[in-house]
C-alpha positions in Angstrom: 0.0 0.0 0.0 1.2 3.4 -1.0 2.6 5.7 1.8 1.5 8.7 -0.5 -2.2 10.1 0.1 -1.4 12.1 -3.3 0.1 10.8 -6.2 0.0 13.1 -9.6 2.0 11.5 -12.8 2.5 13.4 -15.9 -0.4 15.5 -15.6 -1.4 17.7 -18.2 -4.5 20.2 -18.9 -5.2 22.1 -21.7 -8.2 24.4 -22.1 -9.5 24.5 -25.9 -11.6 28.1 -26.4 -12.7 28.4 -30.0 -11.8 32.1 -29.9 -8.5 31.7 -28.6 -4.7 29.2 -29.2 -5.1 26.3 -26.5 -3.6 27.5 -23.1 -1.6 24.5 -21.3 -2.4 24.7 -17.8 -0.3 22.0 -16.3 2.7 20.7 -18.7 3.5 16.9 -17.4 3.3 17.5 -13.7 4.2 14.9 -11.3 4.1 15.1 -7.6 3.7 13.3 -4.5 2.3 14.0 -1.3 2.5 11.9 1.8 0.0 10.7 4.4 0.0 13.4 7.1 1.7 15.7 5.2 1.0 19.7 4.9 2.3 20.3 1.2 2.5 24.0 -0.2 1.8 24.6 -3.7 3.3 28.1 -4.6 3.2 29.8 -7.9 2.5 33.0 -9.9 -1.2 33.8 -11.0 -1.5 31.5 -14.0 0.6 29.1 -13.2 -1.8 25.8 -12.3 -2.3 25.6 -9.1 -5.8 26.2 -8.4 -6.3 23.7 -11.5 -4.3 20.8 -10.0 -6.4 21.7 -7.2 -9.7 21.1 -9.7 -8.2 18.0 -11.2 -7.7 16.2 -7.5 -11.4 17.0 -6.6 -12.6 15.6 -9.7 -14.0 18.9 -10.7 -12.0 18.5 -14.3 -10.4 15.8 -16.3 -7.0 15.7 -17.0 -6.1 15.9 -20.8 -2.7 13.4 -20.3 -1.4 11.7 -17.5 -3.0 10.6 -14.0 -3.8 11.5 -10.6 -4.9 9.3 -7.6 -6.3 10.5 -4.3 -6.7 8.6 -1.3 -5.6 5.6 -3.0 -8.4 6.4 -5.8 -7.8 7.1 -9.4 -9.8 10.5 -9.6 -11.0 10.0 -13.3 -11.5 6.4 -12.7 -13.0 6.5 -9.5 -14.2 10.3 -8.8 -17.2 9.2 -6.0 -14.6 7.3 -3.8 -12.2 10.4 -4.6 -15.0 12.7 -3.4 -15.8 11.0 -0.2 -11.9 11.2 0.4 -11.6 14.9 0.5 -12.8 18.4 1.7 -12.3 21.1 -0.7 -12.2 24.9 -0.6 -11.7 26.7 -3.7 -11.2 30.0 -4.7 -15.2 30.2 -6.2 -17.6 30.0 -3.4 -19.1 27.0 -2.6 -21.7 27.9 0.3 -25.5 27.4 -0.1 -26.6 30.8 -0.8 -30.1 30.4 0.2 -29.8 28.8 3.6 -28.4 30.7 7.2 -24.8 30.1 7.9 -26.4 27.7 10.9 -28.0 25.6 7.6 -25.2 25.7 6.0 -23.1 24.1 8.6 -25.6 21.5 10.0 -26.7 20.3 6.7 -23.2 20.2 5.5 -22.4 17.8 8.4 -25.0 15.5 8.0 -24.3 15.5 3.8 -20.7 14.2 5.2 -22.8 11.7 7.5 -22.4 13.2 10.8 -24.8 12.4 13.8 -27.7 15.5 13.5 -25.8 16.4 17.4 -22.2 15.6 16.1 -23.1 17.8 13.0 -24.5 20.7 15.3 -21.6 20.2 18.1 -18.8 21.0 15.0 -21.3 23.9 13.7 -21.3 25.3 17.2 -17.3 24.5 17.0 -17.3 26.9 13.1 -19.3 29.5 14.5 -16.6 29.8 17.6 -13.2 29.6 16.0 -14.6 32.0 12.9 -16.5 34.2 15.1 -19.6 34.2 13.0 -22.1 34.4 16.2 -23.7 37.4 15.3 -24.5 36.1 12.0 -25.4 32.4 12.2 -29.4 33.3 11.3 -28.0 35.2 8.2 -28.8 33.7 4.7 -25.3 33.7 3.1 -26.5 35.7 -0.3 -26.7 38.5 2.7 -22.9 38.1 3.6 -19.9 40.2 2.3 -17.4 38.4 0.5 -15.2 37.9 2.9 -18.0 36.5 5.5 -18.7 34.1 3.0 -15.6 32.9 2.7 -15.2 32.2 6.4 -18.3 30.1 6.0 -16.8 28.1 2.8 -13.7 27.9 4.7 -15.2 26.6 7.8 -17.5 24.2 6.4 -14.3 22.1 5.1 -12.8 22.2 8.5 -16.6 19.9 9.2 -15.6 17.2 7.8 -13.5 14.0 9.1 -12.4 13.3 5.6 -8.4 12.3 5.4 -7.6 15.0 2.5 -7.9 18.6 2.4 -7.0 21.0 -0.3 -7.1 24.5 0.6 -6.9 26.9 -2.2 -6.3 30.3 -0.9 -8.7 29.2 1.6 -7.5 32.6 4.0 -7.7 35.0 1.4 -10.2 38.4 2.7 -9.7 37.0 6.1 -8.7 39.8 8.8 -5.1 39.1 10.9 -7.0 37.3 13.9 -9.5 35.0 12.2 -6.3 34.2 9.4 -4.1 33.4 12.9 -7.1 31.2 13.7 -7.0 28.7 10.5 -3.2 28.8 10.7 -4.2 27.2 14.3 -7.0 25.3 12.8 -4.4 23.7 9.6 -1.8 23.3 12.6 -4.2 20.8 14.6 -5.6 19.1 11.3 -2.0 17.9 10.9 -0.9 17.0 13.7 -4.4 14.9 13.9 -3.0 12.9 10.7 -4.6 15.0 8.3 -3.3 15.3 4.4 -3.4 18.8 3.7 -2.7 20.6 0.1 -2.3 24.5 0.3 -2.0 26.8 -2.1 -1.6 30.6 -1.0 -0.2 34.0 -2.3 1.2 34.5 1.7 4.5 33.3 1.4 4.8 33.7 5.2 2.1 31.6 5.9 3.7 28.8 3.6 6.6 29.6 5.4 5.4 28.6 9.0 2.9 26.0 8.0 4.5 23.8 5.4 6.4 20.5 5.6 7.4 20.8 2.5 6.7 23.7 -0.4 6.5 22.8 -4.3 6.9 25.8 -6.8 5.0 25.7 -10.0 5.2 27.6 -12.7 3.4 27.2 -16.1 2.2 23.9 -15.3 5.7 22.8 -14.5 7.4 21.6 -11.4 10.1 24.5 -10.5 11.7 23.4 -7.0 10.3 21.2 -4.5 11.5 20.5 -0.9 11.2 21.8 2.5 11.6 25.4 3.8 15.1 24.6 4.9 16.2 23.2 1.5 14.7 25.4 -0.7 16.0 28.6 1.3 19.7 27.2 0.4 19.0 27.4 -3.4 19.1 31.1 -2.5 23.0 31.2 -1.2 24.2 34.4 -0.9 20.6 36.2 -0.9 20.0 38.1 2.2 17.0 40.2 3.5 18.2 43.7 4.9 15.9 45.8 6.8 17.5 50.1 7.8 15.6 52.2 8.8 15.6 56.1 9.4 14.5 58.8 10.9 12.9 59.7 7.5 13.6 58.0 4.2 16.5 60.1 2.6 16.4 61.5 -1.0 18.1 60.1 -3.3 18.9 56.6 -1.5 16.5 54.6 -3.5 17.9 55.6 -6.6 21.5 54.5 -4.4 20.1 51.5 -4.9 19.3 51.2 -8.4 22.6 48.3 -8.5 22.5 44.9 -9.7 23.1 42.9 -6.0 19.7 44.9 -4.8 17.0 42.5 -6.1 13.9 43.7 -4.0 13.0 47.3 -2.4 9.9 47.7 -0.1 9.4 50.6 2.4 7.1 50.5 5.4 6.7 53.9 6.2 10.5 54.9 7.6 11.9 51.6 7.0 13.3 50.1 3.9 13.3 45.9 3.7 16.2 44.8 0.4 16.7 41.7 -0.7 20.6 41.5 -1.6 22.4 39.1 -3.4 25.5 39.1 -2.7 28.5 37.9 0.1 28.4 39.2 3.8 31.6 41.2 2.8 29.7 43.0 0.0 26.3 43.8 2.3 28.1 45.5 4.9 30.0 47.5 2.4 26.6 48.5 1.1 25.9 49.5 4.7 28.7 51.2 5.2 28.1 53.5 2.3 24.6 53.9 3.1 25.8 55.5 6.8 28.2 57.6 5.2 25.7 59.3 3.3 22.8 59.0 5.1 22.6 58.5 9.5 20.9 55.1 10.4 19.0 54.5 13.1 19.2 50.3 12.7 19.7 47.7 10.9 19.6 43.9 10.4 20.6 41.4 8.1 18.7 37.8 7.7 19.1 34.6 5.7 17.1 35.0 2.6 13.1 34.5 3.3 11.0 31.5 1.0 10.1 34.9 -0.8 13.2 35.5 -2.0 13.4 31.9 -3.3 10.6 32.4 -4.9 11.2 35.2 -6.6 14.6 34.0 -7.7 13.0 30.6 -9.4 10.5 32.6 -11.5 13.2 35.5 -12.1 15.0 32.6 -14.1 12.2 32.0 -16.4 12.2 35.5 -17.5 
């Protein structure tokens, strides 16, 4: 018996519009994800994930190659594939017509839940994504991002041994996105197979046991955080900050080493490549010009590995 709760060979999709050259969505992807394990799928807009993610909930077919969930082929066998998995996708999936309450209970009991099992978790998703004051409220009547909580939640229902989560915390305020994290966190540790896509690299970052990059269908780097963050030697995250940004030091650091400038209000964050020698002769001329009021220099960040990949496709 495999030790992999995902196992995707050679898998290919390619959307035909009559109006338009076939686009190639995934390009003979192959990955594997064990049982228990909290995979990260990482990419650019575009580049496939949220259509692997389709592909492994039987939502599409696969033009080349196969996929198997759970032990289940998911074009041969898509009902036992379903009953494997929970799913949240990027499109929103809750009942419109039905209270959030409805939606939860009914949910519960469509996974085969006890009617009191199925309301003990729906008093448990009403908690943990503080949706109290809303539970009577038809979700047509939500905001976006309250209906996401509810379509994010109602995975979180089920005892299924597969999750995929794309961008499952996306519109989510700080506390309630701290809250999943919590939520994924226990799900794994529980035994849970859980595959994440997200634009918070971050969130990747802490989560992840291991991270796979994609990019136009293909497989770019795969490994975990560790690993990956080695592929960027020499690339280190900088962070000075002033009293007041100075004129003229952004355009200092118009130079080839200086791969990434962000400013948070009187604080600049650089990603550098180069050695340790070169970055604090980079400091050092910046304190010459301009007085510092601190500074600090970190390994490079899963962002900057990610950037670098992609950079190398350009």
């Amino acid at each position: 018996m495999s030790t992999n709760a995902i196992e995707v060979n050679s898998l290919t999709k390619i959307y035909r519009e009559r109006s338009s050259k076939p686009v190639r969505a995934l390009d003979g992807l192959s990955l594997q994800v064990a049982k228990g394990e909290l995979m990260g799928l990482l990419g650019p807009n575009g580049a496939g994930k949220s259509t692997l993610i389709k592909i492994l909930s039987t939502l599409t077919e696969p033009t080349s190659g196969t996929a198997r969930v759970n032990g289940f082929d998911v074009a041969g066998n898509p009902l036992e594939t379903r009953r494997s998995i929970a799913v949240v996708l990027q499109t929103s999936s809750a009942d419109l017509f039905l209270s959030v309450w409805d939606n939860f209970v009914s949910y519960g009991l469509f996974q085969g839940l006890s009617l009191a099992k199925a309301r003990r978790k729906a008093a448990e998703a009403v908690d943990t994504f503080d949706l109290s004051e809303y539970v009577k409220t038809k979700c047509q009547d939500l905001s976006g991002g309250y209906k996401r909580r509810v379509q994010t939640a109602k995975a979180f229902l089920a005892d299924t041994p597969v999750l995929f989560l794309d961008e499952a915390s996306t519109g989510m305020d700080a506390v309630i996105r701290r809250r999943v994290v919590d939520l994924i966190r226990s799900q794994t540790r529980a035994g849970r197979t859980i595959l994440l896509t997200t634009q918070v690299l971050s969130e990747a970052e802490e989560l992840c046991d291991r991270v796979a990059i994609i990019d136009r269908g293909r497989l770019k780097a795969l490994g975990d955080v560790p690993a990956l963050k080695r592929m960027a030697r020499d690339v280190y995250d900088v962070t000075v900050t002033f009293d007041e940004i100075p004129a003229g030091l952004r355009d200092f650091l118009q130079r080839d080493e200086v791969i990434r400038v962000e400013q948070h209000g009187s604080t600049l964050g650089l990603s550098v490549r180069a050695g340790e020698a070169k970055i604090l002769e980079l400091l050092s001329e910046v304190a010459r010009r301009w007085p510092i009021v601190h500074f600090e220099v970190t390994g490079a960040s899963l962002e900057d590995v990610f950037v670098g990949i992609l950079s190398q496709e350009e």
